[in-house]
C-alpha positions, 0 to 999 in steps of 0.5 A: 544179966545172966540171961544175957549170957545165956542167950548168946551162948544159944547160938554161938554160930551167929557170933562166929560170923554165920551169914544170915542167909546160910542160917535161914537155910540150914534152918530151913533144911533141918525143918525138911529133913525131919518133914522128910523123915516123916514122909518117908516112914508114913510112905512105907507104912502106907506101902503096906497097906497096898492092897486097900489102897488099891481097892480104894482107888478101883472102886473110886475108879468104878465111881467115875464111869466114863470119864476118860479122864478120871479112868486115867488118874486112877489108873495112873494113881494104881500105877504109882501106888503099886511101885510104891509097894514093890519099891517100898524097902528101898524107897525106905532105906533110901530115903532115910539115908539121903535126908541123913546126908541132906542133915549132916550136909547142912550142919557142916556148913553151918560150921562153914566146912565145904565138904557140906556142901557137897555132902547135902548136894548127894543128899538132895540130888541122888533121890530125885532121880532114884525117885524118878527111876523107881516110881517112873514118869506116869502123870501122877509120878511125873508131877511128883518127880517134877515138884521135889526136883524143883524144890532140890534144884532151888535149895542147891542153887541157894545154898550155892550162893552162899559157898563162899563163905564155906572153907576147908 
């Protein structure tokens, strides 16, 4: 019977009246934010380490001979790694700063609150485009920007479904 108890008391936001859908993506939400937390810490320490990552992607440039195609990829790849590395404090500070929004944006609403909404929408909006501008649009960055900004567009949109439930 006590663990009964317990078990409710694990999730008293469910009891409240959290939609089921809100749940899922503030779940889902606090799962990337510490993915991003991730990334963005091995991002820099891989900054760092410019200048045998470009070493790397030179000799795997000479590998490929003629290929025009595979010149360019490296080419593009040097290109992205090197405004990575001249980039990498603020891409740091950055990126810990909008996934912390994105986290405290997600557990205002979970607590229905408005104001997380528009606290996860500055968190999950302002780094693709700081993103696009510092690393910029080269083929290997475009697809990047493109992606991330897919998945930020379609979590705004989902959780703007859900706005309704959110008050004050």
């Amino acid at each position: 019977m006590e663990t009964t108890n317990q078990n409710r008391d694990l999730f008293p936001e469910q009891r409240q009246g959290l939609p089921g859908m809100l749940n899922l993506l503030t779940i889902l939400t606090f799962i990337g934010c510490g993915l991003a937390y991730l990334g963005t810490i091995w991002n820099f320490i891989q900054a760092n380490n410019y200048e045998k990552e470009k070493a790397k992607l030179e000799d795997l440039r000479d590998q490929a001979g003629d290929s025009d195609f595979a010149n360019k990829m490296m080419d593009a790849s040097i290109e992205m790694l090197q405004k990575n590395y001249e980039n990498r404090y603020i891409l740091l500070l950055s990126g810990l700063l909008f996934t912390t929004l994105c986290l405290i944006g997600a557990l205002q609403m979970r607590k229905l609150k408005k104001s997380g909404y528009t606290i996860y929408l500055i968190g999950e909006l302002v780094p693709v485009v700081l993103t696009a501008v510092l690393i910029g649009f080269s083929f290997v960055g475009g697809i990047t920007t493109i992606v991330s900004a897919f998945i930020a567009v379609l979590f705004v949109i989902l959780y703007s479904t859900q706005r309704k439930y959110l008050v004050n």
